[in-house]
N, C-alpha and C positions, 0 to 999 in steps of 0.2 A: 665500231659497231653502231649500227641505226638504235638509236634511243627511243623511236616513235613506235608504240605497239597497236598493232592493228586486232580489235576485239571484234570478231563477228555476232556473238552476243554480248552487246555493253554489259559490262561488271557493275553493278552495284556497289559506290564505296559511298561507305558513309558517310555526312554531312560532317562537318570538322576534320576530315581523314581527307591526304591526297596522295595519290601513288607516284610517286619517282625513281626513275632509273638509277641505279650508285654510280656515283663518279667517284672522283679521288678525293675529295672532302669528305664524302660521306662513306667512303671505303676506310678511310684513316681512322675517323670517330669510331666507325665499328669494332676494327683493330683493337684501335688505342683504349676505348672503353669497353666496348660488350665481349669481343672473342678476341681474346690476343694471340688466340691459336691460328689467325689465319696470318700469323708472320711465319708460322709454319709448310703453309699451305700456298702463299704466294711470294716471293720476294720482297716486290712492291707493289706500290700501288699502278704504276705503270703494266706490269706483267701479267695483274689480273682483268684490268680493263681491256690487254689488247687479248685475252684469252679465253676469261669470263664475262660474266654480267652477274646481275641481281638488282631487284626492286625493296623498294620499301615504303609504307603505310608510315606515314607522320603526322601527329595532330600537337598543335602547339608550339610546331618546331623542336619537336623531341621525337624521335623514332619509339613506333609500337609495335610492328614486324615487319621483321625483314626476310627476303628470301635471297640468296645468294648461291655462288657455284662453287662446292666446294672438290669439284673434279671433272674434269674434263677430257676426255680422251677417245680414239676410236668409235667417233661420229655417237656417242654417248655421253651424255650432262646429268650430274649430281646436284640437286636440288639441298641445300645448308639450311634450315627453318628456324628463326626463332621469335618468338613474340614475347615484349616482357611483360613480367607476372601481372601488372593491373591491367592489363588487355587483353588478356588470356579470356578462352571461352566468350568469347564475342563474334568470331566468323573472320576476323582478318587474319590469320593467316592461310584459310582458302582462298581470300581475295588476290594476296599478295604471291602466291602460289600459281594461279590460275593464272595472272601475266607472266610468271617466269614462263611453265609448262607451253603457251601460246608461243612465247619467244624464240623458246627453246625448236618447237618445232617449224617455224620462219625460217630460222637457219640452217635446220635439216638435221637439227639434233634429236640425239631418241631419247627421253629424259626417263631416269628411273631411280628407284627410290631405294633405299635402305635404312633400315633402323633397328634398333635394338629389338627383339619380339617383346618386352615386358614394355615399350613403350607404348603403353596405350593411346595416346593424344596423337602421337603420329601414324600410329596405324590405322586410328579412322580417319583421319588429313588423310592418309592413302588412299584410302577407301572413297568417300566424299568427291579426289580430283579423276577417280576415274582409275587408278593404276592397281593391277591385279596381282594376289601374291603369286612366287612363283616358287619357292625356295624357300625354306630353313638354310642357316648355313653357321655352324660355330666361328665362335671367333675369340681369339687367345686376347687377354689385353691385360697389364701391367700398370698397378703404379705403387709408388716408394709407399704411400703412405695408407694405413690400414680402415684408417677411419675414412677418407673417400671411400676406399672398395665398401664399405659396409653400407655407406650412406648410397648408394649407386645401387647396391644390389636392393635394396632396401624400397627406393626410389621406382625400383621398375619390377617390383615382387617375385622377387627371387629370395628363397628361402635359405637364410643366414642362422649357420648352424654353429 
């Protein structure tokens, strides 16, 4: 995939902040340190570069958000979001959004969004990049341990009875 993103209106990124595309150093570090679920989601780091992409905002030499693809299929890209918490509430992860979404439709993908409804922060990220709701839609999810679920539901204001 072309690494060079073409901006019709330059993005504004911060002063100490620079945008870079993931490759497989910085695919691994995310893995290996921030989401180890995407050993889930990709085999390797080989399968997702030749299938996905994703940017990311770094100042320091530390990642502050990242956007990445966390599905891809039938001419449709899934947009992965995360910023960690001392960067939060500062505007990069519209920045770093706004070059995926641009990329995403270079390639002729239709990029579109899902999230939890109790997740506020991403829902206005929704809102903000342009993408319309379209749908409610339940969804079953499972896990072993009780205190996550409560912490989750908790997290995204749902009422834990």
């Amino acid at each position: 995939m072309n690494d060079e993103v073409k901006v019709d209106n330059p993005i504004a990124v911060p002063e100490g902040y620079e945008v870079i595309p993931i490759d497989s150093p910085l695919f691994n570090i995310y893995q290996d340190k921030i989401d180890t679920t995407y050993s889930l989601l990709w085999e390797s780091d080989e399968e997702y570069l030749q299938k996905a992409f994703g940017f990311c905002l770094r100042t320091n030499g530390e990642l502050a958000s990242v956007c990445n693809t966390s599905f891809v299929g039938g001419g449709f890209i899934a947009p992965d979001i995360l910023t960690l918490k001392k960067h939060r509430r500062t505007g990069l992860a519209t920045i770093v959004c706004t070059f995926y979404v641009q990329k995403s439709r270079e390639l002729g993908l239709t990029p579109y969004w899902n999230c939890d409804a109790g997740n506020d922060a991403s829902n206005s990220l929704a809102q903000r990049l342009g993408f319309i709701k379209v749908c409610d839609l339940p969804i079953l999810w499972w896990h072993e341990n009780p205190k996550t679920i409560a912490s989750y539901l908790k997290k995204y204001h749902y009422s834990v009875d």
